[in-house]
DOPA-918464 format. One record per atom (N, C-alpha, C, O): residue number from 0; residue in three letters; atom name; x, y, z. Coordinates in nm, 4 decimals, m for minus. Layout:
// residues N
+-----+------+------+----------+----------+----------+
!  nr ! rest ! atom !        X !        Y !        Z !
+-----+------+------+----------+----------+----------+
! NUM !  ALA !   CA !        X !        Y !        Z !
...
+-----+------+------+----------+----------+----------+
END
This chain:
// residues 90
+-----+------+------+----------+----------+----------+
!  nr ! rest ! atom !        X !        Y !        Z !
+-----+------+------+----------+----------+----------+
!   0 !  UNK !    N !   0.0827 !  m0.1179 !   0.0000 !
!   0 !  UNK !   CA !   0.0000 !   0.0000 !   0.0000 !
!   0 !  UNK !    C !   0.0869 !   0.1240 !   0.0000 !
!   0 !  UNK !    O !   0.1072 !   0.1960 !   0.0978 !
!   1 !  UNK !    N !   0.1318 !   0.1386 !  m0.1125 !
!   1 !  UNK !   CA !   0.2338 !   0.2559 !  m0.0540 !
!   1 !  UNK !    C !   0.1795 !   0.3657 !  m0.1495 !
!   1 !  UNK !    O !   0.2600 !   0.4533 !  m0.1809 !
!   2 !  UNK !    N !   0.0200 !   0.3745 !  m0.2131 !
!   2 !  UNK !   CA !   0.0159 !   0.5087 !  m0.2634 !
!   2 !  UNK !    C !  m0.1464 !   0.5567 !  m0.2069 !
!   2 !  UNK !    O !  m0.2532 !   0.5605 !  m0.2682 !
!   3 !  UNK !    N !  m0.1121 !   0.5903 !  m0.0638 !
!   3 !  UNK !   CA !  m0.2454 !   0.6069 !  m0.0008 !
!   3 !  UNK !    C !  m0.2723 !   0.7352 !   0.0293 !
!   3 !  UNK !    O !  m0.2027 !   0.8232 !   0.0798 !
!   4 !  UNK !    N !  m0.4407 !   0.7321 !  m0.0286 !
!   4 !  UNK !   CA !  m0.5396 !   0.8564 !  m0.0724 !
!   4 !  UNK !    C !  m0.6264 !   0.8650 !   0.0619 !
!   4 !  UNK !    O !  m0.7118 !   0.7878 !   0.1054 !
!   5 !  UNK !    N !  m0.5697 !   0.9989 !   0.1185 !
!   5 !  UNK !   CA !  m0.6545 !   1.0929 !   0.1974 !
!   5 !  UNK !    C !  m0.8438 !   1.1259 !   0.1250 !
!   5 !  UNK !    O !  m0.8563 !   1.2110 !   0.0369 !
!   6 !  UNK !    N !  m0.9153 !   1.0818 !   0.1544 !
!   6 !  UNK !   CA !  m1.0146 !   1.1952 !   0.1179 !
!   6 !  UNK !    C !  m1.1173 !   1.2610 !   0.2041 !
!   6 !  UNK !    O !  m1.1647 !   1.1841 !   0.2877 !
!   7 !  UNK !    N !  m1.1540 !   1.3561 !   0.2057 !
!   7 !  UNK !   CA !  m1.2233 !   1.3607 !   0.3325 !
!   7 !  UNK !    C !  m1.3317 !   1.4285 !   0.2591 !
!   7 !  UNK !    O !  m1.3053 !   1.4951 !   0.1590 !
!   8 !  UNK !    N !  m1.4855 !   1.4118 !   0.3151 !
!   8 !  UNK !   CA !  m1.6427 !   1.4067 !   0.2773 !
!   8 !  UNK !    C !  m1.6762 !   1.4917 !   0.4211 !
!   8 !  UNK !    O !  m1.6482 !   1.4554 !   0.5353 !
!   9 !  UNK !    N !  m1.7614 !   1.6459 !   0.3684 !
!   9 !  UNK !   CA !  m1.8369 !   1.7033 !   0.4355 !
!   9 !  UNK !    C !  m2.0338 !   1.6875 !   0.4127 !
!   9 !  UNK !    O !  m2.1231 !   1.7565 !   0.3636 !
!  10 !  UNK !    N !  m2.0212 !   1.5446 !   0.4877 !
!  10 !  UNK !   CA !  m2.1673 !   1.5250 !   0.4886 !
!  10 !  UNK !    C !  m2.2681 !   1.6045 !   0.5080 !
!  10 !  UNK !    O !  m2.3716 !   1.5935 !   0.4423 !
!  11 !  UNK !    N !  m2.2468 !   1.7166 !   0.6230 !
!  11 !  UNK !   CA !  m2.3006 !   1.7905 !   0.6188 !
!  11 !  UNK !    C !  m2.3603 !   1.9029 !   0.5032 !
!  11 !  UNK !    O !  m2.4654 !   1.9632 !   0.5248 !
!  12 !  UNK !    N !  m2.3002 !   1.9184 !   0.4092 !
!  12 !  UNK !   CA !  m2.3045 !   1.9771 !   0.2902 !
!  12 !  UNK !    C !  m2.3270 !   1.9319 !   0.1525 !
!  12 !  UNK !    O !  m2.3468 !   1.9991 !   0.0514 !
!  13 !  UNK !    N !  m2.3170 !   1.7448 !   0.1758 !
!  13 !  UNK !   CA !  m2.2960 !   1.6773 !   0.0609 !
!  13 !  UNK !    C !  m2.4410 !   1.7059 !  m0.0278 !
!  13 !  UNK !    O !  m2.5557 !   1.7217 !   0.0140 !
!  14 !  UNK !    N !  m2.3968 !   1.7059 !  m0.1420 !
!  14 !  UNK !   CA !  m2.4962 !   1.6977 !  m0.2371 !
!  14 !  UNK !    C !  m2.4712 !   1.7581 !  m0.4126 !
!  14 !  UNK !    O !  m2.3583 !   1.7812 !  m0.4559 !
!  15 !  UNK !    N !  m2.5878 !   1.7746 !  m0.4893 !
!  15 !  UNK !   CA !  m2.5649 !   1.8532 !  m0.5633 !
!  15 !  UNK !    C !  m2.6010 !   2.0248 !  m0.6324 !
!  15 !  UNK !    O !  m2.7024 !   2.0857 !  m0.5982 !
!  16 !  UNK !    N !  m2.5312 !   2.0642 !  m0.6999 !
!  16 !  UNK !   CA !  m2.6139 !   2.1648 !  m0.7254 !
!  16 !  UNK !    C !  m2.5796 !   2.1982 !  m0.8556 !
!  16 !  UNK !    O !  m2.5578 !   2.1066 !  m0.9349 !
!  17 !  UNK !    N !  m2.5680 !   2.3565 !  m0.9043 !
!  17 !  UNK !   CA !  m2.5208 !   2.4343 !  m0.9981 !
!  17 !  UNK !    C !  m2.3757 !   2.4290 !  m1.0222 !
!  17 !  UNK !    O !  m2.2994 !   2.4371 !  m0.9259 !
!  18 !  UNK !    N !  m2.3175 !   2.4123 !  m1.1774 !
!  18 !  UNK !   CA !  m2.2105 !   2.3811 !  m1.1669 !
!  18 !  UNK !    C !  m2.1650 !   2.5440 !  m1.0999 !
!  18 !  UNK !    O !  m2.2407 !   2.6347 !  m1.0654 !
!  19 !  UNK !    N !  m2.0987 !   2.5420 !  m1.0989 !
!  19 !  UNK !   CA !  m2.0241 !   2.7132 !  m1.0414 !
!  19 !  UNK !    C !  m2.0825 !   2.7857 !  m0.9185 !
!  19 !  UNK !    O !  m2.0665 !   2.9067 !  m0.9022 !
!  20 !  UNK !    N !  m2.1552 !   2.7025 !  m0.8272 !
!  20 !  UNK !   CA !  m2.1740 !   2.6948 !  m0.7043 !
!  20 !  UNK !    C !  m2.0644 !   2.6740 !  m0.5744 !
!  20 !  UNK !    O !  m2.0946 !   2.7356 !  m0.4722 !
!  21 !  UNK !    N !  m1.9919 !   2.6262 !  m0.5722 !
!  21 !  UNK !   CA !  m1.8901 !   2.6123 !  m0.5148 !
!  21 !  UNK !    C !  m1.8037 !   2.7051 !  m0.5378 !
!  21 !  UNK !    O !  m1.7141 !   2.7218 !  m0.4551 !
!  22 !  UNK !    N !  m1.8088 !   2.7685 !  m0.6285 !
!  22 !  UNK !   CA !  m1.6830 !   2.8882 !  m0.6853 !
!  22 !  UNK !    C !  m1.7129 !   2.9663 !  m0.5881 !
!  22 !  UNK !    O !  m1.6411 !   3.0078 !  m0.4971 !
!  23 !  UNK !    N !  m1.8724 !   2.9940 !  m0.6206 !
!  23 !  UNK !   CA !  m1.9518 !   3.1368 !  m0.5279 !
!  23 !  UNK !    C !  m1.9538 !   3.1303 !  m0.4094 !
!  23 !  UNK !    O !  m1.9888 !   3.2373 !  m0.3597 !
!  24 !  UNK !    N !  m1.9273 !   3.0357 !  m0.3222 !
!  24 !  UNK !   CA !  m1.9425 !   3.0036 !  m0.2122 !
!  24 !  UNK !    C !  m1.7473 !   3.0597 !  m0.1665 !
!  24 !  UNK !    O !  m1.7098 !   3.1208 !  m0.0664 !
!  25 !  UNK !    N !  m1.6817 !   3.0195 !  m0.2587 !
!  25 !  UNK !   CA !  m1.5439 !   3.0457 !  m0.2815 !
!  25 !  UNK !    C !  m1.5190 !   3.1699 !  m0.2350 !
!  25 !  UNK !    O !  m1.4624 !   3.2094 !  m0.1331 !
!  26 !  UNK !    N !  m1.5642 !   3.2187 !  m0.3154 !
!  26 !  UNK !   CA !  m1.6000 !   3.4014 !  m0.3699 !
!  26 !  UNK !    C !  m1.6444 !   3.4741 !  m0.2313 !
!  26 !  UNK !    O !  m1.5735 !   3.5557 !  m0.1723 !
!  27 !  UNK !    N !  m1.7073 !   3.4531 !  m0.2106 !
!  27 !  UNK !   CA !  m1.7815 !   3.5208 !  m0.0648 !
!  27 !  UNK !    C !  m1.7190 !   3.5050 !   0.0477 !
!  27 !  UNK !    O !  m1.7467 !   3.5758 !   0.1444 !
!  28 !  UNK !    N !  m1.6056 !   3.3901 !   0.0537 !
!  28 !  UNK !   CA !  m1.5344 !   3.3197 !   0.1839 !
!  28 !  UNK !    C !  m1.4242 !   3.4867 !   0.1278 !
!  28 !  UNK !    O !  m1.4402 !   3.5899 !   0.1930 !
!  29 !  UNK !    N !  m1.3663 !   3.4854 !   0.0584 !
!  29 !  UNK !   CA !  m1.2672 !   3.5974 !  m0.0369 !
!  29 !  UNK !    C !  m1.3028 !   3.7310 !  m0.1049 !
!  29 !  UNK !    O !  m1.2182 !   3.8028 !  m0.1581 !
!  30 !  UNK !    N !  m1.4180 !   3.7553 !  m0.0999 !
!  30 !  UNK !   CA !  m1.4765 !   3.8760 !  m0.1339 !
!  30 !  UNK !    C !  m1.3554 !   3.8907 !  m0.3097 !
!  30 !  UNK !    O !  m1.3084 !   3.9976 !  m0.3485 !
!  31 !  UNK !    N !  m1.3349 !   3.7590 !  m0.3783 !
!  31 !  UNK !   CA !  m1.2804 !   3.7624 !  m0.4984 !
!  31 !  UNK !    C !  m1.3393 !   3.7096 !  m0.5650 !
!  31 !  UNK !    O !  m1.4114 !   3.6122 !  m0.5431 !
!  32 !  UNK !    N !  m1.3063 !   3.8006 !  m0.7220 !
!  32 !  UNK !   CA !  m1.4164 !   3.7523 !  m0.8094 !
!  32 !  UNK !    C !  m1.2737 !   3.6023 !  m0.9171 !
!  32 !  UNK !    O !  m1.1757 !   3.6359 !  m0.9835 !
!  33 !  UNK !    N !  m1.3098 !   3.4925 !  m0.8980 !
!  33 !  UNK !   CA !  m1.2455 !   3.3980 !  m0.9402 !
!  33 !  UNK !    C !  m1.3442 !   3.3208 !  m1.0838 !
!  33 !  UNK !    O !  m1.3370 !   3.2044 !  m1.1233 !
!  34 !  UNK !    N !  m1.4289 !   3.4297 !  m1.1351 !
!  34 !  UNK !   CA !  m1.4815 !   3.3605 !  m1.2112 !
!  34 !  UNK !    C !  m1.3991 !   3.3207 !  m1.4006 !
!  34 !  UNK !    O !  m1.3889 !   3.2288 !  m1.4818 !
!  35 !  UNK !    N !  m1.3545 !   3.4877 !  m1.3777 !
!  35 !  UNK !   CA !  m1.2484 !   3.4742 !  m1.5355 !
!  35 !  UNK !    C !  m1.1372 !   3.3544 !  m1.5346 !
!  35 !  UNK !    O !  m1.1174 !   3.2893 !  m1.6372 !
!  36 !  UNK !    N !  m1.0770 !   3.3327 !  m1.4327 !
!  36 !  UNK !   CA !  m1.0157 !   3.2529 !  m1.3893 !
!  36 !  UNK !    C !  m1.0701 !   3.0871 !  m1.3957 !
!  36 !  UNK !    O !  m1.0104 !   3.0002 !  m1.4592 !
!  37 !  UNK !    N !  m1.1817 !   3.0668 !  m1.3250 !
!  37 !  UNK !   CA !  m1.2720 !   2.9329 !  m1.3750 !
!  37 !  UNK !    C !  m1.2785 !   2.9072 !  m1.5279 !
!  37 !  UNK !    O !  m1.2474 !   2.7996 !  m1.5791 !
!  38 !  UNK !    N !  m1.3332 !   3.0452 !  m1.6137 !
!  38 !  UNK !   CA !  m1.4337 !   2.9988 !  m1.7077 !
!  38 !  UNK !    C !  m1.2748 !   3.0011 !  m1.8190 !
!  38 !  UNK !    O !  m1.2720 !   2.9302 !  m1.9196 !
!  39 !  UNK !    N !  m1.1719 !   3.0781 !  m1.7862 !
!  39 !  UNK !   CA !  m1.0736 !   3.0401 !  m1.9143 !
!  39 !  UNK !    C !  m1.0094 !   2.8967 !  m1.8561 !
!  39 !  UNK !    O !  m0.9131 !   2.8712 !  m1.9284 !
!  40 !  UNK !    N !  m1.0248 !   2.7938 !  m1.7546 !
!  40 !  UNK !   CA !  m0.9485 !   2.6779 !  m1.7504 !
!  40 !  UNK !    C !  m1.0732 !   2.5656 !  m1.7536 !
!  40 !  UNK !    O !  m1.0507 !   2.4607 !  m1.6933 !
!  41 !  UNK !    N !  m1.1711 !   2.5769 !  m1.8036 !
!  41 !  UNK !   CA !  m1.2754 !   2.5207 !  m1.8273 !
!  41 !  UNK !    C !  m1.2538 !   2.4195 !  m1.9441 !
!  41 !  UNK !    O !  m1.3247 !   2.3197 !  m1.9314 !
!  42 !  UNK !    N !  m1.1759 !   2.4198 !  m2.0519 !
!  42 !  UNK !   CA !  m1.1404 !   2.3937 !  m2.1554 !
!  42 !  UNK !    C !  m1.2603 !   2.2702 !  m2.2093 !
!  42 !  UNK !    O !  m1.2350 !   2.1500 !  m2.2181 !
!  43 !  UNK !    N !  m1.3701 !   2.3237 !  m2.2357 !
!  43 !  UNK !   CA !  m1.4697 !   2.2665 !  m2.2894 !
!  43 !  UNK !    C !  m1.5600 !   2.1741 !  m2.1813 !
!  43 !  UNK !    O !  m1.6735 !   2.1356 !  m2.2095 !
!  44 !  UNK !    N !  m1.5054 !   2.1495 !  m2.0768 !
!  44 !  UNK !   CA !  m1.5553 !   2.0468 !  m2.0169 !
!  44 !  UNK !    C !  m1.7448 !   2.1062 !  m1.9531 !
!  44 !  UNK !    O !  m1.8321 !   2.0228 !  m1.9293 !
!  45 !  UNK !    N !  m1.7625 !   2.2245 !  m1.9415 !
!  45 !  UNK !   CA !  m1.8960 !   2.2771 !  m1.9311 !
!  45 !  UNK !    C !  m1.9272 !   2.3786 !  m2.0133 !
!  45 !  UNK !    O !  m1.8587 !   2.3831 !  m2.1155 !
!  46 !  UNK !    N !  m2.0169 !   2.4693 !  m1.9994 !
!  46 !  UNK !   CA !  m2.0814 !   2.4818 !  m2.0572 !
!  46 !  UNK !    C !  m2.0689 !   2.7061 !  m2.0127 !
!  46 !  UNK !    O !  m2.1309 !   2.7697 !  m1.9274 !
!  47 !  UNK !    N !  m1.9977 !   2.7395 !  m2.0832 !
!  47 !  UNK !   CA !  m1.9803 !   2.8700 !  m1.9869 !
!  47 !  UNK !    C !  m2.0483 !   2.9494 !  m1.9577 !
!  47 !  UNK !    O !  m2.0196 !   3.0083 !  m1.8535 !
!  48 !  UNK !    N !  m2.1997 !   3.0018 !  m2.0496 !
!  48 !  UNK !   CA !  m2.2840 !   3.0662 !  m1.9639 !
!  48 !  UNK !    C !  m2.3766 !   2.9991 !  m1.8389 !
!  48 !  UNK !    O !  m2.4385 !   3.0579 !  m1.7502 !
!  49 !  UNK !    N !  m2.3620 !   2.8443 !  m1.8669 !
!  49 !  UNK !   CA !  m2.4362 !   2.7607 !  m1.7678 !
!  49 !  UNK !    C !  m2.3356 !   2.7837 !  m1.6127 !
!  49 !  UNK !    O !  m2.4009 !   2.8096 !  m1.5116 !
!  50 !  UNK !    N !  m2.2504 !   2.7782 !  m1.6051 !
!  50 !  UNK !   CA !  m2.1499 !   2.8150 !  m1.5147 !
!  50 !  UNK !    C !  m2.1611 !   2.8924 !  m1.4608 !
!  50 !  UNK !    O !  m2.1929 !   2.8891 !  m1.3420 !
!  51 !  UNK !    N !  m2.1295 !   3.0397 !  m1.5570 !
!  51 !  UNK !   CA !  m2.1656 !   3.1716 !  m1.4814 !
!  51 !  UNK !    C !  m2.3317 !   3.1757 !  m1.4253 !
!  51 !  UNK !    O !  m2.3429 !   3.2260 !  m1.3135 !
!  52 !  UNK !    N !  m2.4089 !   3.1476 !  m1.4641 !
!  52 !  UNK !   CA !  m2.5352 !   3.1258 !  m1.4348 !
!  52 !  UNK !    C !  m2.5685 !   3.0887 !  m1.2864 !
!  52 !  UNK !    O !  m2.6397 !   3.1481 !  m1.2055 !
!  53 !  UNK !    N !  m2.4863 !   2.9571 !  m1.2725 !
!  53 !  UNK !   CA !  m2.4794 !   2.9252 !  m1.1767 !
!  53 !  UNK !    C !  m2.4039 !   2.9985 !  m1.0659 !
!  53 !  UNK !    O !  m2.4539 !   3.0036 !  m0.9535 !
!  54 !  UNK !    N !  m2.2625 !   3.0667 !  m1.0971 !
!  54 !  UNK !   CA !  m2.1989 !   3.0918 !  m1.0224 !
!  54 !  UNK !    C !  m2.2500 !   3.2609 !  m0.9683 !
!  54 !  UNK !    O !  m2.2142 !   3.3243 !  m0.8690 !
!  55 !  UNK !    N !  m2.3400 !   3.2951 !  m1.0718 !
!  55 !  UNK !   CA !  m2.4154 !   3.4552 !  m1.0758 !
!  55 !  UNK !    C !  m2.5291 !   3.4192 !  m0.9467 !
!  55 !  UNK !    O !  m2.5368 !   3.4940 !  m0.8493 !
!  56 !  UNK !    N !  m2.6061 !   3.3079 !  m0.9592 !
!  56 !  UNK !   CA !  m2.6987 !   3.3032 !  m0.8977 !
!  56 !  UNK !    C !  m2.6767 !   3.2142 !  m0.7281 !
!  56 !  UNK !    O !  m2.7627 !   3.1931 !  m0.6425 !
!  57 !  UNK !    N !  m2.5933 !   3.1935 !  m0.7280 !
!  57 !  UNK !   CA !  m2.5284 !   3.0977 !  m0.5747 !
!  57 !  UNK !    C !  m2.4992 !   3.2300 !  m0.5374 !
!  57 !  UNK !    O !  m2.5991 !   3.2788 !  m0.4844 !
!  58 !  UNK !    N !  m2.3932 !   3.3192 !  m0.5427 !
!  58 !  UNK !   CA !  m2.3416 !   3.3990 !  m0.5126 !
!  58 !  UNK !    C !  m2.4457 !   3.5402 !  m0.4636 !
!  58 !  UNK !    O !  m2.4007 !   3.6246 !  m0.3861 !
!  59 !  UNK !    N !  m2.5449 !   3.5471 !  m0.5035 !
!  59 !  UNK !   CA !  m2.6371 !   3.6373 !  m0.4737 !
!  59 !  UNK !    C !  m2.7341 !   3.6065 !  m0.4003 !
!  59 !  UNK !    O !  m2.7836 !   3.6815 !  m0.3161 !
!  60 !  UNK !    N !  m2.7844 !   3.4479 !  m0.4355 !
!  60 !  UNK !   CA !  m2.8469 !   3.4438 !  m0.3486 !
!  60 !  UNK !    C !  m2.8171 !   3.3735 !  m0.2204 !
!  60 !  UNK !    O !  m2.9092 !   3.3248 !  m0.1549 !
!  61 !  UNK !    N !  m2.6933 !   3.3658 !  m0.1815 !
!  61 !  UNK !   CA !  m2.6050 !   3.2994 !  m0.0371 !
!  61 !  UNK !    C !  m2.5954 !   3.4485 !   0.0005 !
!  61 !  UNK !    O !  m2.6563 !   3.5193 !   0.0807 !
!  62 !  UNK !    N !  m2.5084 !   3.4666 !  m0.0765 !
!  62 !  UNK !   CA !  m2.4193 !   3.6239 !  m0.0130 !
!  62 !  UNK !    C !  m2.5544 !   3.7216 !   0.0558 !
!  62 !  UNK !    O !  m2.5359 !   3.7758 !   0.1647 !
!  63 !  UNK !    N !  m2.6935 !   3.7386 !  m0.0198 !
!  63 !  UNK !   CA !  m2.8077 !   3.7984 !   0.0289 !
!  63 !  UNK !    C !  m2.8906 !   3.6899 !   0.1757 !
!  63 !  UNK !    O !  m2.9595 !   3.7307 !   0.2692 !
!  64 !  UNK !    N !  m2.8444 !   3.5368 !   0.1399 !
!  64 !  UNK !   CA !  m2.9226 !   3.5485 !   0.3139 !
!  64 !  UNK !    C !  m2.7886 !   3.5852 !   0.3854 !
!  64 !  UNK !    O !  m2.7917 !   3.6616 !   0.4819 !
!  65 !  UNK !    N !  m2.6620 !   3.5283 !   0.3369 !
!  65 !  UNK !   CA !  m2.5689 !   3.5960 !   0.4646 !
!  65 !  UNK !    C !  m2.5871 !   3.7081 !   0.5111 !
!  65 !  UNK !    O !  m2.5645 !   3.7287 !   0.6303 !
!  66 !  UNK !    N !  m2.6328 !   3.8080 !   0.4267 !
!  66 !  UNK !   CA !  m2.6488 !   3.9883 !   0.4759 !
!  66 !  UNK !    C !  m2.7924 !   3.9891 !   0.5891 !
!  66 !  UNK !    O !  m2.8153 !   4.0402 !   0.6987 !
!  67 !  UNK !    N !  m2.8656 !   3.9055 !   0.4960 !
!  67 !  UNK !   CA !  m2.9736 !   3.8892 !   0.5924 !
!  67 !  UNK !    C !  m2.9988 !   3.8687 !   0.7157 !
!  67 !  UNK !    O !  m3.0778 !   3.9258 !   0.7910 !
!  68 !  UNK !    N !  m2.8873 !   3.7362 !   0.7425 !
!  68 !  UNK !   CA !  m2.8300 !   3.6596 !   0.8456 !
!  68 !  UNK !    C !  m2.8015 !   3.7692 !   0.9868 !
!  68 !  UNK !    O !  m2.8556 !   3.7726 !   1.0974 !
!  69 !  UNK !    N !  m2.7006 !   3.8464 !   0.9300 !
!  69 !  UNK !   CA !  m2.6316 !   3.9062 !   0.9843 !
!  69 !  UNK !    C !  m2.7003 !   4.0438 !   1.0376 !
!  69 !  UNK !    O !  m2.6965 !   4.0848 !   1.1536 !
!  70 !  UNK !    N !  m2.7730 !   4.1148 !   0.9105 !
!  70 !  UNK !   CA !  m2.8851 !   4.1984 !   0.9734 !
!  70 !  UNK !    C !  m2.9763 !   4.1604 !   1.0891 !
!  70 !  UNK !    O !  m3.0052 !   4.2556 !   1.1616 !
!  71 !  UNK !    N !  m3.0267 !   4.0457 !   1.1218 !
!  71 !  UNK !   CA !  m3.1327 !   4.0219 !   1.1805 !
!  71 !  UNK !    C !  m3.0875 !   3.9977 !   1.3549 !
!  71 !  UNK !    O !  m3.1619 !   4.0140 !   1.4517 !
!  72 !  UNK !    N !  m2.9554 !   3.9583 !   1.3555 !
!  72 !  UNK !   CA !  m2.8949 !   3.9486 !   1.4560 !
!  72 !  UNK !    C !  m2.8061 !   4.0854 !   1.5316 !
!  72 !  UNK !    O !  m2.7319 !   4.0914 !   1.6296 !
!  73 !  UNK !    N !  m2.8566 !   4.1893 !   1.4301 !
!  73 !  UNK !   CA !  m2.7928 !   4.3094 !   1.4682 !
!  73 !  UNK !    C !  m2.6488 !   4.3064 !   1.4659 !
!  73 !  UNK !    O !  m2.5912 !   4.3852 !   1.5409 !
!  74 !  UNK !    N !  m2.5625 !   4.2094 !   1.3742 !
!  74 !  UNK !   CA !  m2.4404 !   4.2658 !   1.3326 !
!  74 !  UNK !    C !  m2.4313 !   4.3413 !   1.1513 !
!  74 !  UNK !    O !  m2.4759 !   4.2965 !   1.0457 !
!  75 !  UNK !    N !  m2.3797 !   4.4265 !   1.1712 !
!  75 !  UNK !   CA !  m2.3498 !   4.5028 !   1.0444 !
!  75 !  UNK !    C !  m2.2430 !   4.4403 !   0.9308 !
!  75 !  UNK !    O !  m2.1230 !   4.4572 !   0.9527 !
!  76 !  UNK !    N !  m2.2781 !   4.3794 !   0.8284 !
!  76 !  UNK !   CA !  m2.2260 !   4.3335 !   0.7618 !
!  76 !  UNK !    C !  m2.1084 !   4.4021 !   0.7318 !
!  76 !  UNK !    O !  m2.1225 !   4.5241 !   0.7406 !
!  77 !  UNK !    N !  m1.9894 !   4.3619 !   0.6970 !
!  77 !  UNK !   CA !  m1.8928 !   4.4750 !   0.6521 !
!  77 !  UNK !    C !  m1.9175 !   4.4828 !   0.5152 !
!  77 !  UNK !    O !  m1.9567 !   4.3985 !   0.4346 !
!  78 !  UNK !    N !  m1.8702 !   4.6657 !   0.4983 !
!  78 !  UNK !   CA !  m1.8972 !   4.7279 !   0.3680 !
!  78 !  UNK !    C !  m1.8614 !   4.6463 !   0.2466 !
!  78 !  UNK !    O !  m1.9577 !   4.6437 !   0.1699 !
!  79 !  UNK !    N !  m1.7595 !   4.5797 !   0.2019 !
!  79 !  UNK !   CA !  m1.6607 !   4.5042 !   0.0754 !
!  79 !  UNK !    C !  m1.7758 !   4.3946 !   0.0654 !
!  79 !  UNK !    O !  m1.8443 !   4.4004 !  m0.0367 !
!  80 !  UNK !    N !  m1.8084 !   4.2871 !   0.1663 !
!  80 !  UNK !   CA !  m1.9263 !   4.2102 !   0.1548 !
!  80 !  UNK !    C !  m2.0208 !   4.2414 !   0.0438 !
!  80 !  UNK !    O !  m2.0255 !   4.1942 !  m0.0698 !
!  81 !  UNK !    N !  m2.1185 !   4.3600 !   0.1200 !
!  81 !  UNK !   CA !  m2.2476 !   4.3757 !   0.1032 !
!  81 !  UNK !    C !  m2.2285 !   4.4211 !  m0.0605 !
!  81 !  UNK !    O !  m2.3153 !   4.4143 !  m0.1475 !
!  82 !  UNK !    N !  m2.0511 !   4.4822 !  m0.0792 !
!  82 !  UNK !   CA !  m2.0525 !   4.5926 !  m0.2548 !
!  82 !  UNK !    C !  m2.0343 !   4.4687 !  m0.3438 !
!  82 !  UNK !    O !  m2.0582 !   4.4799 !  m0.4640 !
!  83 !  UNK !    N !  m1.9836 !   4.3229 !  m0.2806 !
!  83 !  UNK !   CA !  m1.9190 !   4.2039 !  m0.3575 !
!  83 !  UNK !    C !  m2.0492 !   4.1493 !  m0.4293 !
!  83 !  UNK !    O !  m2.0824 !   4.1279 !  m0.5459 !
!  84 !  UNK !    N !  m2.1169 !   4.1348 !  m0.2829 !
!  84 !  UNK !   CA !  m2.2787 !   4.0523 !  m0.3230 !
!  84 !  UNK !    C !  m2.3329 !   4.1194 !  m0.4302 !
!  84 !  UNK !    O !  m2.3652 !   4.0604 !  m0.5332 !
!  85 !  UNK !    N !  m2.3477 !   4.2595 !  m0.4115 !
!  85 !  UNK !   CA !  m2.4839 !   4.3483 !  m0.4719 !
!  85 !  UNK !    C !  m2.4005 !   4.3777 !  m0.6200 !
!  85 !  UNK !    O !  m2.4644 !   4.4469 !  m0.6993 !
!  86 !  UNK !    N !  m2.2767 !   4.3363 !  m0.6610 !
!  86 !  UNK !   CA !  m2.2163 !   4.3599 !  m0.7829 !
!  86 !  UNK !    C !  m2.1989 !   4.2782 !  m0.8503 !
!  86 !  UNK !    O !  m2.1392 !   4.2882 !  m0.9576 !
!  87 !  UNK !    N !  m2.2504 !   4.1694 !  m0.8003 !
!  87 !  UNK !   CA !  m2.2174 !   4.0222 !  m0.8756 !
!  87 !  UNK !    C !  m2.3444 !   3.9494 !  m0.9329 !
!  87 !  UNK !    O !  m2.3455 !   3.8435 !  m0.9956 !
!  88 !  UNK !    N !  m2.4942 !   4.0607 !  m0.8840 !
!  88 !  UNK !   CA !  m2.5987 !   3.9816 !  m0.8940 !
!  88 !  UNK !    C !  m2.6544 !   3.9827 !  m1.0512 !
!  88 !  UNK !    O !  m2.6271 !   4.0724 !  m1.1310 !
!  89 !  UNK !    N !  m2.7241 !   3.8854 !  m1.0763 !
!  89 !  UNK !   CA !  m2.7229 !   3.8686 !  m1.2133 !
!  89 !  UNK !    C !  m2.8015 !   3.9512 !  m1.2951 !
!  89 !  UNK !    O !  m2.8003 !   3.9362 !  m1.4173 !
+-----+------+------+----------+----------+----------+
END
C-alpha cells in the first residue's frame, strides 16, 4: 500500500447543485471575483454561460441570506461584503 489517498467528505453539505456553485461560495469566503479565472481553464468540459449562471446566482443568493443573516442578529455586515454581493448579482 504505498500510494495512499486521503479523502475527506463534508456530509453535512454533501450533495448537488449548480455547476459554479462552489466557486460562489469560494468568492464570498474571499470577497474575490475567481470567475475569469474558472471559465478560461474550463477547456470545454462545461458549458460557460451555464457556469456563470450558476456561479451569478449561488453567489447572490447565499451572499443575500448571509447579509440577511447578519442583519437580523444586529451585526453590520462589513462594507466590501455587502458591494461584492450586490455587484455580482445577475
Amino acid at each position: 500500500m504505498d500510494n495512499l489517498t486521503t479523502v475527506a467528505l463534508d456530509w453535512a453539505t454533501l450533495g448537488t447543485g449548480p455547476v459554479g456553485a462552489d466557486l460562489a461560495s469560494l468568492a464570498l469566503s474571499t470577497c474575490r471575483d475567481l470567475l475569469g479565472h474558472y471559465l478560461a481553464d474550463l477547456n470545454g468540459r462545461f458549458d460557460k454561460p451555464v457556469v456563470e449562471l450558476g456561479y451569478r446566482v449561488t453567489l447572490a443568493l447565499t451572499g443575500a441570506s448571509r447579509v440577511h443573516w447578519m442583519l437580523s442578529r444586529g451585526v453590520q455586515p462589513p462594507n466590501e461584503y455587502v458591494e461584492f454581493v450586490a455587484s455580482h448579482a445577475p
